[in-house]
N, C-alpha and C positions, 0 to 999 in steps of 0.2 A: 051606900056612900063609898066612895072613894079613898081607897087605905093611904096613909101618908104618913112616913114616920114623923112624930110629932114635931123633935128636936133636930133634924135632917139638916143639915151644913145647906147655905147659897151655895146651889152651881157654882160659881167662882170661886169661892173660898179655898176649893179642890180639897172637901173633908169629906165629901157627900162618900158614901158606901155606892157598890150596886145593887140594880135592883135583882129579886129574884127570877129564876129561867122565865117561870110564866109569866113575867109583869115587863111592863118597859118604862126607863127612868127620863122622864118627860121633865120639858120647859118650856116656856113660852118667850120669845128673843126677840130685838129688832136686830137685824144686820148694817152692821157701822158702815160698809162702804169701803172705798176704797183707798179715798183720803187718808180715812181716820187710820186705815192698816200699816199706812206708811208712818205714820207719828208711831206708831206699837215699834215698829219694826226699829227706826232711830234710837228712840229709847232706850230699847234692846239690846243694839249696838253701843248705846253711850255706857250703859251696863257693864257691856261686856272690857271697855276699856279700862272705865276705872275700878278693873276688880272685885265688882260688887257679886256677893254669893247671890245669884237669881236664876231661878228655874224659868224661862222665858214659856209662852202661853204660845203656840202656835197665831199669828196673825191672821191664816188662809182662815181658820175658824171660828176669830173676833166676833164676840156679839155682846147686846146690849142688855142682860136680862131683865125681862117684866116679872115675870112669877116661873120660880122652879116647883115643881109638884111633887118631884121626887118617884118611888116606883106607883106605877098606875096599870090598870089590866087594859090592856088594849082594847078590849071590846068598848070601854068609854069615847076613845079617839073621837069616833063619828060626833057624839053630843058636847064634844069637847071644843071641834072645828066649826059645828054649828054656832055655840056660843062666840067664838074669837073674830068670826064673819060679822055675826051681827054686833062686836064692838067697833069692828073697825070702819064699818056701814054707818057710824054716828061721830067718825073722828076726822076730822083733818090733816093732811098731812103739814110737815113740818120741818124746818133744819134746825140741827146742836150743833156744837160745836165745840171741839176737843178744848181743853183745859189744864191748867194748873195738875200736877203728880202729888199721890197722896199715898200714905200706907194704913193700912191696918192690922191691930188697933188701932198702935200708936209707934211711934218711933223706936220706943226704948224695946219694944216686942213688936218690930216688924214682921208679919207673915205675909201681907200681900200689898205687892207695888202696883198702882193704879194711876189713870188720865183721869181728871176730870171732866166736867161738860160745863157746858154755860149755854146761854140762850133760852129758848123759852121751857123755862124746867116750868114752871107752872099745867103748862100743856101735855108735857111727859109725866107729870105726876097725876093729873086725870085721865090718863092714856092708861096709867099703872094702874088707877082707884077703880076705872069701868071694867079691865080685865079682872082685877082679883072679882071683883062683883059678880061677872060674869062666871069664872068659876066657883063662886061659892052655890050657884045654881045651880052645876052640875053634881054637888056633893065634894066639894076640895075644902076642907078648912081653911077657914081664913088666916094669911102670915101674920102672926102677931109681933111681927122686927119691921124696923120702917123701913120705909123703901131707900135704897143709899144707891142711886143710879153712879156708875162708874164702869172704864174696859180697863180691866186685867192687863197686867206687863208681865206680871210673871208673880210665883210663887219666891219669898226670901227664904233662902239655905236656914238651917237654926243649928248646924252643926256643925263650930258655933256660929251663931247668927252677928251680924254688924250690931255693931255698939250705935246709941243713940247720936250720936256727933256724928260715925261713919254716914247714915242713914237721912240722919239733916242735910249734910254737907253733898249726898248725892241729889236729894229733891230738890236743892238750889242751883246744881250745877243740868238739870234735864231742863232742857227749853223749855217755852210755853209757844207750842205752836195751833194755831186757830183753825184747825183742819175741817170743813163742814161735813155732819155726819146727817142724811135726810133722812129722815123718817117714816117711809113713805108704806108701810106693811109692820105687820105683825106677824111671826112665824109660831108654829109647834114643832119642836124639835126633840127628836129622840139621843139620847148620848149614851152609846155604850165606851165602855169602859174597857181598855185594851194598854197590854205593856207597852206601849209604845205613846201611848194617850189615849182622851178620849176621841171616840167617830160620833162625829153628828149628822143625824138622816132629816132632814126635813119634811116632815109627814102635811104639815097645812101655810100656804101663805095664802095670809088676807089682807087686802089692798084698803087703805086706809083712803077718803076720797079728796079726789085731787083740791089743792088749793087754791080761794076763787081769784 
């Protein structure tokens, strides 16, 4: 079976640990596009004017994650790619589309600024339900946190962090712009962990098939 720290932070959340020398700290992502990079990137920007404490997420690197896995031995990869092929060989593709800004938790303890999506989440939630499936086949435990589909703007400062009104007052002041993010692949993605941030290598894309 596949070692997986149990209680291991979402990729996004930026709590996750690395993994050990011999293991690599995998996820499984759709790539937003280019659109949706530009809405990160605004956001950003609308951030950076009104003062808001935000550690911004690199754009070039935007993704959507389906399942983080956490550290894995690379000798899994191969059954791992095998598995993600044959989800996406039963899936159609599809377009989201950016949305409404949200934090989590919650306002009054904001730690991460986030877009939301809209559009067929029905379809991305069985997109997410056939991947975990798929690796719980390979030996990956199943996530027991539900799936909360969102792209990162950035980590909130907490030293000290905005007050609940600052934090309001910023989510009503970021547009809501409709940017379409397609769906069209599934990736594995490896993320090491570096001063500067993380690198991501893209070890598998699988082409989800076209729409009739």
């Amino acid at each position: 079976m596949m070692r997986r720290t149990a209680h291991e932070a979402l990729h996004d959340s930026g709590r996750a640990a690395a993994a050990p020398p011999d293991e690599w700290r995998l996820f499984v992502a759709i790539d937003v596009g280019a659109a949706a990079r530009e809405v990160l990137r605004a956001a950003q920007a609308r951030c950076q004017r009104e003062g808001f404490p935000l550690r911004p997420v690199d754009p070039a690197g935007a993704h959507l994650t389906l399942r983080f896995l956490g550290a894995t031995d690379p000798a899994h990869v191969p059954a791992l790619g095998a598995a993600l092929r044959a989800v996406a060989a039963n899936q159609t593709a599809f377009v989201l589309h950016t949305a409404a800004p949200g934090v989590f938790p919650n306002a009054a303890r904001a730690r991460v600024l986030w877009l939301g999506l809209t559009g067929p989440l029905a379809r991305l939630a069985a997109l997410q339900e056939a991947t975990e499936a798929a690796l719980l086949g390979c030996g990956v435990p199943r996530e027991t946190r539900p799936f909360a589909p969102h792209l990162t703007i950035g980590r909130v400062a907490d030293t000290p962090g905005p007050t609940a009104a600052r934090t309001a007052a910023l989510l009503a002041a970021l547009p809501v712009v409709a940017a379409p993010l397609p769906v069209t692949a599934i990736h594995l993605l490896r993320s090491t962990l570096a001063p500067g941030g993380a690198r991501y290598t893209t070890l598998l894309t699988a082409l989800l098939r076209d729409r009739a």
